[in-house]
C-alpha positions as CSV (number, residue, x, y, z in Angstrom):
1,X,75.0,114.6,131.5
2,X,78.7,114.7,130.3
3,X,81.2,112.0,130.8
4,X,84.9,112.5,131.6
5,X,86.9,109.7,131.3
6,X,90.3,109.3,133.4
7,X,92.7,106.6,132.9
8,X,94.5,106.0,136.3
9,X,96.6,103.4,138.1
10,X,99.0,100.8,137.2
11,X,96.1,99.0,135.6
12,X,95.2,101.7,133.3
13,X,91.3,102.1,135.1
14,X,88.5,104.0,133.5
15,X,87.3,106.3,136.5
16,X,84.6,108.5,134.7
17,X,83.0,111.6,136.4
18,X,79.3,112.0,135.1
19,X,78.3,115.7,135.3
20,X,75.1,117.4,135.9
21,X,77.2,120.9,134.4
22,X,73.4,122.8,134.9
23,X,73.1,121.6,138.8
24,X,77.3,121.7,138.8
25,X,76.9,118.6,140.6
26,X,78.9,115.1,139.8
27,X,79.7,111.8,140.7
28,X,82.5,109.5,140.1
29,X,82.4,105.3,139.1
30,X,85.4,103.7,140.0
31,X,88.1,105.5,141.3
32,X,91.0,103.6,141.3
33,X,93.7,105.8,143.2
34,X,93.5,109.1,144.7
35,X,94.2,111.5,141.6
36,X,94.8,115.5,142.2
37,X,93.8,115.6,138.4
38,X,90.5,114.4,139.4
39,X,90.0,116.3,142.3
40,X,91.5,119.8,140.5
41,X,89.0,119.1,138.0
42,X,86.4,119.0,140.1
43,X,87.2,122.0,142.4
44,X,88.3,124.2,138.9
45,X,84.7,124.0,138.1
46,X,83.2,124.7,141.2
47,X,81.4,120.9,141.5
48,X,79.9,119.1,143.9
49,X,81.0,115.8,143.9
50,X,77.5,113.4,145.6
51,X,78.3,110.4,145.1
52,X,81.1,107.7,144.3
53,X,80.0,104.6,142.6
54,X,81.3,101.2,142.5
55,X,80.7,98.6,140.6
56,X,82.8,96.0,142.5
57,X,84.9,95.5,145.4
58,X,88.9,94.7,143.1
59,X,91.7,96.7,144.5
60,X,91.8,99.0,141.3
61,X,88.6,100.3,141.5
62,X,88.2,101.5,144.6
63,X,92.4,102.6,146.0
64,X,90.9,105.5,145.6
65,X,88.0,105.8,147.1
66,X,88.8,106.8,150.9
67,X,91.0,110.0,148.7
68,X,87.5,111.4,147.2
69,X,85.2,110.5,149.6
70,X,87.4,112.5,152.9
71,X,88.3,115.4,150.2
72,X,84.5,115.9,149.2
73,X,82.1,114.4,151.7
74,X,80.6,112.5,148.9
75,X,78.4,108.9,149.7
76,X,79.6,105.8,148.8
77,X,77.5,103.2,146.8
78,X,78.7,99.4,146.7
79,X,76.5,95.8,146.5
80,X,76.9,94.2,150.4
81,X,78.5,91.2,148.8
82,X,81.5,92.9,147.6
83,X,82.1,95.2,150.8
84,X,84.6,92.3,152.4
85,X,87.3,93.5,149.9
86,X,87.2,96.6,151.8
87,X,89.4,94.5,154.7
88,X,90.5,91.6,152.8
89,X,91.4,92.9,149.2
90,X,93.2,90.5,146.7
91,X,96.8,89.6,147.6
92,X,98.9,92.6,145.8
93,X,101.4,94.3,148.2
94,X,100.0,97.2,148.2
95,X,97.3,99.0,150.6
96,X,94.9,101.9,150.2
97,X,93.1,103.4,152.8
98,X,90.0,101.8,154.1
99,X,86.2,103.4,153.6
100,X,82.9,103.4,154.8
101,X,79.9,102.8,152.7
102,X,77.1,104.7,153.3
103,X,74.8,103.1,150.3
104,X,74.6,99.4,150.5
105,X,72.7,98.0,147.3
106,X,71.4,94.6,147.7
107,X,69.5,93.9,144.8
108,X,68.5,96.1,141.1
109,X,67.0,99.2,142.5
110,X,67.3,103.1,141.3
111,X,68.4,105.7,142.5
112,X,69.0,109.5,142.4
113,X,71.8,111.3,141.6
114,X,72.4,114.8,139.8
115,X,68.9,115.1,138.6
116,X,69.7,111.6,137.2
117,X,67.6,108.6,137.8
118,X,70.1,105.6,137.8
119,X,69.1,102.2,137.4
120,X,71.1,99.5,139.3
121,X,71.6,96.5,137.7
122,X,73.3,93.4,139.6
123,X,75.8,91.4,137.7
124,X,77.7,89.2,139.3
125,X,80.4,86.9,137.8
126,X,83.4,89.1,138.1
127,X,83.0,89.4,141.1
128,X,80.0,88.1,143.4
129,X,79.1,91.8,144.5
130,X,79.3,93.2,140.8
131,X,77.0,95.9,139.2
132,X,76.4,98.2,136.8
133,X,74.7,102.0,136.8
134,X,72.4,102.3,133.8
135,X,72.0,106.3,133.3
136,X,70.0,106.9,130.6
137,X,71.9,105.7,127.3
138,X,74.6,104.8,129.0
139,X,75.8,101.6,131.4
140,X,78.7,102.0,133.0
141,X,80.2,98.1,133.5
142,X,83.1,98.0,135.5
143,X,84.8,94.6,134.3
144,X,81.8,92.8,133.8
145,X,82.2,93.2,129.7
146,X,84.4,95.0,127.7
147,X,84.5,95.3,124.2
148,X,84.8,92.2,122.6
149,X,86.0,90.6,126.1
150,X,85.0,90.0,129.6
151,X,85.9,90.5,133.2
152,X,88.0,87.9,134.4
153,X,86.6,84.5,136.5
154,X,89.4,82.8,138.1
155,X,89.8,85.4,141.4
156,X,87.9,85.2,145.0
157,X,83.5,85.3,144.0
158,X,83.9,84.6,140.3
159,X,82.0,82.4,138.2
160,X,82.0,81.8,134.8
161,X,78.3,80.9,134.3
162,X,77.3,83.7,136.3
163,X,79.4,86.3,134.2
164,X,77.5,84.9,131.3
165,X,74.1,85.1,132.6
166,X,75.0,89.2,133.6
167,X,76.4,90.1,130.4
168,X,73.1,88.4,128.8
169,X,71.4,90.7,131.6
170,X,72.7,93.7,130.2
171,X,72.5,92.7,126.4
172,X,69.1,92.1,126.5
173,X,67.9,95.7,127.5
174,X,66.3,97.0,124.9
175,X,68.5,99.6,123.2
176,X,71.4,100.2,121.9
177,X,73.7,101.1,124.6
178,X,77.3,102.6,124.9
179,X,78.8,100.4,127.6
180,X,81.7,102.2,129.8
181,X,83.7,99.3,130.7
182,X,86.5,99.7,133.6
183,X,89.4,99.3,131.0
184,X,90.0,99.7,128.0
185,X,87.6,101.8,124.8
186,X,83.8,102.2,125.4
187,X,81.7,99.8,122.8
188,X,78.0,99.6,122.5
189,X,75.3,96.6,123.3
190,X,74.6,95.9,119.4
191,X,78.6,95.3,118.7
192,X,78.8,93.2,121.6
193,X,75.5,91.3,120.6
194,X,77.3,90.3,117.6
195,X,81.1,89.8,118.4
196,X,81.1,89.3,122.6
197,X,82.9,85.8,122.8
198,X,81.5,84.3,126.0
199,X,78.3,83.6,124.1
200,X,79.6,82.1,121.5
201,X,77.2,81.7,118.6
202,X,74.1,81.6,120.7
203,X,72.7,85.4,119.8
């Protein structure tokens, strides 16, 4: 599968397309604001877009979502406790249209998508519905970690402890994973293991 990354909104967002360029099928994780860049791209190549993934309910990654899923058709995927942002975002002046999701994860699962089997992965802490996609070498993380970092705990559904207990969920997969976070560079689970702050000194 290749990965495009595209940095949108006021809050510089990753919103990566994974392509299946054999099947010239895709999907999209996090869209943050409708983008004709993303949707050019898309249509340039002759793709179908199946599926937009979220990993958790924050304005910036999903302003976007209503844009994609009308132009496209494509299902949405997003974990029950996070669907309440949908109607009752964060307080920050501005609106984006509302969406219905058609895949509501409750729990780890997998799924299939572009000839991919995904794992889902639930990781709240960021946010109570958070979760990550785990597609074969790859985890894409939403704000849950980035590199050398985490995902913030003092908005609506976070929790410190909790954060800590996903992140240790996701560094404790066997592997050496590159982690796609929702801002900033990609990093990988062994650099993380060894310089992530929330753990301290504990690995």
């Amino acid at each position: 599968m290749k990965i495009e990354t595209f940095v949108l909104g006021l809050l510089s967002n990753n919103t990566y397309l994974a392509i299946n360029e054999a099947r010239k099928t895709c999907f999209l994780v996090d869209p943050s604001t409708p983008s004709e860049k993303v949707a050019d791209y898309i249509m340039e190549r002759s793709l179908k877009l199946e599926a937009i993934l979220l990993t958790h309910g924050h304005f910036d990654h999903i302003g976007g979502v209503n844009y994609f899923k009308q132009k496209f058709g494509a299902k949405v995927y997003m974990h029950a406790d996070d669907i309440e942002f949908i109607d009752n975002p964060l307080k920050i002046g501005r609106k984006f249209d509302k969406f219905e999701v058609d895949c509501i994860i409750d729990g780890d699962c997998e799924i299939e998508l572009c000839g991919q089997n995904l794992r889902v992965v639930t990781t709240p802490g960021h946010s109570k519905g958070g979760i990550c996609y785990i597609m074969e070498d790859v985890i894409f993380c939403g704000d849950t970690i980035f590199r050398e970092s985490y995902g913030r705990t003092d908005l609506r559904g976070g929790d410190i402890n909790e954060l800590a207990e996903s992140i240790n969920k996701i560094l404790s997969l066997n592997g050496n994973y590159i982690l796609l976070s929702g801002h900033g560079q990609a990093t990988t689970s062994d650099f993380e293991r060894s310089n992530n702050p929330i753990f301290g000194d504990a690995y």
